[in-house]
C-alpha positions in Angstrom: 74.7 95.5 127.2 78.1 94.2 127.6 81.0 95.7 125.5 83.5 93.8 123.0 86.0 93.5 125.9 83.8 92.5 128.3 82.7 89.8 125.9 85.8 88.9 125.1 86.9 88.3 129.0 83.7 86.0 129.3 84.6 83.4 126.8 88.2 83.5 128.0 86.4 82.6 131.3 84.9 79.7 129.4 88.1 78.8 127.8 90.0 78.6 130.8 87.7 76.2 132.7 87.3 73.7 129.3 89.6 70.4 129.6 91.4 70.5 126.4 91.0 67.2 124.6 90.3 65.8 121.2 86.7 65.9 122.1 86.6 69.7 123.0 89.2 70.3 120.5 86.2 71.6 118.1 84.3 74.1 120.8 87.7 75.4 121.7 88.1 76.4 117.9 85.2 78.1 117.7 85.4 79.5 120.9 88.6 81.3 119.8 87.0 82.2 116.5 84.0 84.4 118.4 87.0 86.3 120.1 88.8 86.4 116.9 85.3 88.1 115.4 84.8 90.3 118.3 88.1 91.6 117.7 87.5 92.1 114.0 84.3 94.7 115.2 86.9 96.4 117.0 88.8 97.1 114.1 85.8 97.7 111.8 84.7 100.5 114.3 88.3 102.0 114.6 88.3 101.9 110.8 85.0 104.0 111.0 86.5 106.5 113.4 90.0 106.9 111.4 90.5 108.7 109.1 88.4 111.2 108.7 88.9 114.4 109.3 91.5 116.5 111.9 94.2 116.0 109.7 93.8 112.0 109.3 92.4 112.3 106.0 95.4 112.3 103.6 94.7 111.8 99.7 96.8 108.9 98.2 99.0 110.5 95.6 102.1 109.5 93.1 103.1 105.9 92.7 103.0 104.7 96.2 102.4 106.0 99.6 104.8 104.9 102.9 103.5 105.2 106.0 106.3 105.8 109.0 105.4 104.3 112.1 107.6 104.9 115.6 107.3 105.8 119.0 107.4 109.6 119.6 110.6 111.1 119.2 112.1 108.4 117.4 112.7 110.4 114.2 110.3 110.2 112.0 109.9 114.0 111.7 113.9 114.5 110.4 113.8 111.9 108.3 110.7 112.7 106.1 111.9 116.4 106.3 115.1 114.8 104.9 113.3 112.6 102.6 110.9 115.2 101.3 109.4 118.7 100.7 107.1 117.6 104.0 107.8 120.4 106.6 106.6 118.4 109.6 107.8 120.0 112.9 110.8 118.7 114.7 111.2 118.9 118.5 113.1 116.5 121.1 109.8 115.9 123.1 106.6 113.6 122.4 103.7 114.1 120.7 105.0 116.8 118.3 103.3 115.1 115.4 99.4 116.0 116.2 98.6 115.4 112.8 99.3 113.8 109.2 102.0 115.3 107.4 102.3 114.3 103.8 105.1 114.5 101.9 106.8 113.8 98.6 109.9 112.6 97.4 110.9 111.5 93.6 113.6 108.3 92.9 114.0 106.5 89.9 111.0 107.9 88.5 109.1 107.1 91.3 107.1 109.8 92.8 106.4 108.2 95.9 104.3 110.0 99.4 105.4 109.3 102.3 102.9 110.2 105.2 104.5 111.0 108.9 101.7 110.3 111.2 101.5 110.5 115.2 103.9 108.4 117.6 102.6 104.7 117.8 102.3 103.9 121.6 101.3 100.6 123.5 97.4 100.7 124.0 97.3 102.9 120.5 93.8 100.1 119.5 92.4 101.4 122.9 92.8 105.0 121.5 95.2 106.0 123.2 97.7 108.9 121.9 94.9 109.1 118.9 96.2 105.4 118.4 93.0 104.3 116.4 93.4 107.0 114.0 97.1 106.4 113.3 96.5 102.4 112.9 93.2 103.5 110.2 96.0 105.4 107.8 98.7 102.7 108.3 95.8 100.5 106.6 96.3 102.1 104.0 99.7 102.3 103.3 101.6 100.8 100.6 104.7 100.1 102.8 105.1 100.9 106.3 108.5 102.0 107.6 108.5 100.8 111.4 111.1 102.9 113.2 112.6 103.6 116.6 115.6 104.9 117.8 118.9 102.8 118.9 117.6 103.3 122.7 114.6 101.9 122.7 114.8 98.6 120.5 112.1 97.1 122.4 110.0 99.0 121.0 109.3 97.1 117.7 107.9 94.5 119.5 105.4 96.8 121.0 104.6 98.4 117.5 104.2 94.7 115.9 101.6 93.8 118.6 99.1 97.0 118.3 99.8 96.6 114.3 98.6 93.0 114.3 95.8 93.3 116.9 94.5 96.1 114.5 94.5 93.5 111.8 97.8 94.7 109.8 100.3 91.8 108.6 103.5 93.0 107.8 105.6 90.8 105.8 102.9 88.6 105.3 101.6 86.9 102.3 97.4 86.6 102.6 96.6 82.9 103.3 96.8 80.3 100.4 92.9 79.4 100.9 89.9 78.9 98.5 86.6 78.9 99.6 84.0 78.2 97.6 80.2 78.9 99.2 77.4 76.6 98.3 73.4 76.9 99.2 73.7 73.3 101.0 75.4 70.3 101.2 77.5 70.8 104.3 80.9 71.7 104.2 84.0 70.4 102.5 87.6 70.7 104.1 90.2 69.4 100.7 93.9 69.8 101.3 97.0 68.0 100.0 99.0 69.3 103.0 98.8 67.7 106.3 97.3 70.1 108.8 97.7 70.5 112.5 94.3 71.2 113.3 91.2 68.4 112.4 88.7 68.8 110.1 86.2 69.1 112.1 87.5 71.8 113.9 87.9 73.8 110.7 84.6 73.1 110.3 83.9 74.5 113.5 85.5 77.7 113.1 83.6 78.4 109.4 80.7 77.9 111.1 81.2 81.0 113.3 82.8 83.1 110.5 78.7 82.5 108.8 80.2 80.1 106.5 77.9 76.2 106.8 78.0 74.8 103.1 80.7 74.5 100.5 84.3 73.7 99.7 87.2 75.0 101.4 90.8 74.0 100.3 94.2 74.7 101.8 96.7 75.2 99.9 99.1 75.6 102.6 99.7 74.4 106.5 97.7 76.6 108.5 97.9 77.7 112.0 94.5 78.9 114.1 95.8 82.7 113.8 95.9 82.0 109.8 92.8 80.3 109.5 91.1 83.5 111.3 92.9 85.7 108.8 91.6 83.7 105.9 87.9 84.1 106.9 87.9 87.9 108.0 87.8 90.6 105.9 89.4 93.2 107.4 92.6 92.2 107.3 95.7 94.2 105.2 99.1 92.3 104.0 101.5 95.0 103.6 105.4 95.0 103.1 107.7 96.6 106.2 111.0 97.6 106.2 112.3 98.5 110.0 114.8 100.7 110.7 117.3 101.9 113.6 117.7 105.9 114.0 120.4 107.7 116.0 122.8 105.2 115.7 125.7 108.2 115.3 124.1 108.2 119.4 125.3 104.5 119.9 128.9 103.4 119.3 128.3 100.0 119.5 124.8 99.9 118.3 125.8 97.3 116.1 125.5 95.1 119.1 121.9 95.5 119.9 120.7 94.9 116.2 120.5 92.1 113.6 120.2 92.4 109.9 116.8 92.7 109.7 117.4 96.5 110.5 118.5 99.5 108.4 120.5 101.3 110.4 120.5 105.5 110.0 121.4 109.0 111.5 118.8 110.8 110.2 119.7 114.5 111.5 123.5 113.3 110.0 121.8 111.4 106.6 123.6 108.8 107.1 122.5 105.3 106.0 120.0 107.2 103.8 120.6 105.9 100.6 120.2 102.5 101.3 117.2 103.0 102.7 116.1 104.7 99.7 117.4 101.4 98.1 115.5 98.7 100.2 112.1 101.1 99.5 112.7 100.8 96.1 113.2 96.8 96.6 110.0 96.4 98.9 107.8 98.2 96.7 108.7 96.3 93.5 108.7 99.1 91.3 110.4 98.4 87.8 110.4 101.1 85.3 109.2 100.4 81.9 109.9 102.8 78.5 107.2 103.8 76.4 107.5 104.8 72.5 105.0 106.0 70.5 104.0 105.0 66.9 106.1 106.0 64.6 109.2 107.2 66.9 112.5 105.9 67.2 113.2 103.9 69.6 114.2 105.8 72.9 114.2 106.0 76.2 112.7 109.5 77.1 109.3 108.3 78.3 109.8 106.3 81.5 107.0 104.9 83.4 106.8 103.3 87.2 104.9 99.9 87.0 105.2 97.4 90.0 106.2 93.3 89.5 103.3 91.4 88.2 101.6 94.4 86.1 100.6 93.5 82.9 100.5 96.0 79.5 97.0 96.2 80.4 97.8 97.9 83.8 100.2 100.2 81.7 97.6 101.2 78.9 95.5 101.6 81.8 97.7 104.0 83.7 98.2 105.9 80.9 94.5 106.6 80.8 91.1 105.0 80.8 90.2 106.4 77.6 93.9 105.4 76.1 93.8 101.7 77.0 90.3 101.4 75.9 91.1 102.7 72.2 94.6 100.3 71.9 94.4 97.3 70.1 97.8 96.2 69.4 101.3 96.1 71.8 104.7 95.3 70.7 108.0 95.2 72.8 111.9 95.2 72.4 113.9 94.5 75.6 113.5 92.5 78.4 110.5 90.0 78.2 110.7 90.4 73.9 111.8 86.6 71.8 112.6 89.7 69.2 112.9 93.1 68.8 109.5 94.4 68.4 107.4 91.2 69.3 103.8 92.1 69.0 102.3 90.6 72.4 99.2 90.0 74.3 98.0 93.1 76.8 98.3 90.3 79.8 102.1 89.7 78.8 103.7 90.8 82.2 105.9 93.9 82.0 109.8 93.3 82.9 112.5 96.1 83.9 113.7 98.1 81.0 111.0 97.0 78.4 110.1 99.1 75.5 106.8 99.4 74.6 105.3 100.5 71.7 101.0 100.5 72.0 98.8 101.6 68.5 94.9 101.7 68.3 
């Protein structure tokens, strides 16, 4: 039997000796899509190796949990020791990180985990330098700080190629796609947006993804590499934020970076706060206050809720048992017309709000 790879190759073969025009234009699609699927199996069976066990099992705990992700002796180890309680070894050669260390650090209110996890190398979706293990916890990460050192800049590129091929889109919003399965009738392509591939090529390609009868709309222009993302399941949007260690190594390090990196020393904790900052930012934490019946208004019981929660999600966090006893909500603050506005439990929470809940 052949393996995913060797597969893979074959239909390149294919590919390569297929005249591209309007005609093919539809084969071609699919063709790509089969790859695409293939390499979805290879991430479903790195997902089922990761993970579990020899250290790669990590319990998500507190408000949020980071993910660092470098190339060996980048830094990761200083700066979660910096960061946290972690105690995650330090040493100037690779490979010290064998396994996950978790650790925990506390801003704003936030208690937020931040996991250090093995060097990231090129060929990690292979397996190599227990690559497939690292990738399965960065799937699971709430944000991932992607790291190197001032050195070795090109390494980012490296890490952003074995994080996409493992089906992780940082920075990226899930496509803007409904698809709406039917028993028969054929299928439906509806858009308002001009597209750059034909219908019937996005016909094509939900044919191979299984999917022959219904309506599917876009809601926005979509490439190929999109349209695969929209009809997998395996794939995880997650924010980044990259950063720049051992710059106190580079004078002019500012020459060899943009603004899209957050420059540090971590073994001189420098740049640290605002790195602190921008995790706050990329995480959308606001912090709410809640009062309880009868009290004064104050401000002594802070909670961490993320943009877009409702007072639902509060009650919720609170406790199961809590929220499903509650029956009435009122707020001062941001999001209140008026101090003490009673409100629905889908009104959206806001930074600052009071809120007052009674069953």
């Amino acid at each position: 039997m052949q393996t995913i790879d060797e597969q893979i190759e074959g239909i390149e073969a294919v590919l390569r000796k297929t005249p591209h025009h309007k005609a093919t234009n539809g084969f071609i699609g699919a063709m790509r899509a089969k790859i695409a699927r293939l390499n979805d199996k290879k991430i479903e069976s790195s997902g089922k190796g990761g993970g579990g066990g020899g250290g790669y099992s990590v319990k998500k705990q507190g408000d949020a949990t980071i993910v660092l992700i470098g190339p060996p002796s980048a830094g990761k180890s200083t700066l979660i020791n910096l960061l946290t309680n972690a105690e995650s070894k330090v040493a100037p050669y690779a490979f010290t990180t064998v396994t996950v260390v978790p650790g925990m650090f506390k801003h704003r209110q936030a208690y937020i985990q931040i996991l250090d996890i093995p060097g990231l190398i090129e060929g990690a979706g292979s397996g190599k330098g227990r690559g497939k293990e690292v990738l399965a916890v960065a799937r699971g990460a709430d944000l991932l700080i992607i790291m190197s050192d001032v050195k070795r800049i090109n390494a980012f590129a490296s890490m952003w190629k074995e994080l996409t091929e493992a089906g992780i889109r940082p920075n990226e919003e899930p496509p803007k796609i409904l698809i709406d399965k039917k028993i028969e009738g054929g299928l439906e392509i509806k858009s308002n947006i001009k597209q750059e591939m034909d219908k019937e090529v996005i016909r094509e390609i939900a044919r191979e993804y299984g999917i022959k009868n219904g309506v599917i709309t876009l809601n926005e222009r979509l490439t190929e590499e999109r349209l695969f993302d929209a009809f997998s399941g395996n794939r995880v949007y997650i924010p980044a934020i990259f950063v720049v260690n051992k710059i106190d190594t580079e004078p002019n390090y500012k020459d060899h970076i943009d603004g899209e990196f957050i420059p540090i020393a971590a073994e001189k904790s420098e740049g640290i706060d605002e790195l602190i900052n921008e995790i706050w930012k990329a995480l959308k934490f606001i912090t709410v206050y809640l009062v309880k019946p009868g009290e004064e208004l104050n401000f002594e019981n802070p909670m961490v809720m993320k943009e877009g929660d409702t007072l639902n999600d509060v009650a919720i966090k609170i406790g199961p048992d809590f929220a499903d006893k509650q029956k009435l909500a009122k707020i001062w603050g941001n999001g209140s017309k008026f101090p003490g506005q009673e409100v629905s439990f889908s009104t959206k929470v806001e930074e600052g709000m009071q809120i007052r809940f009674t069953s």
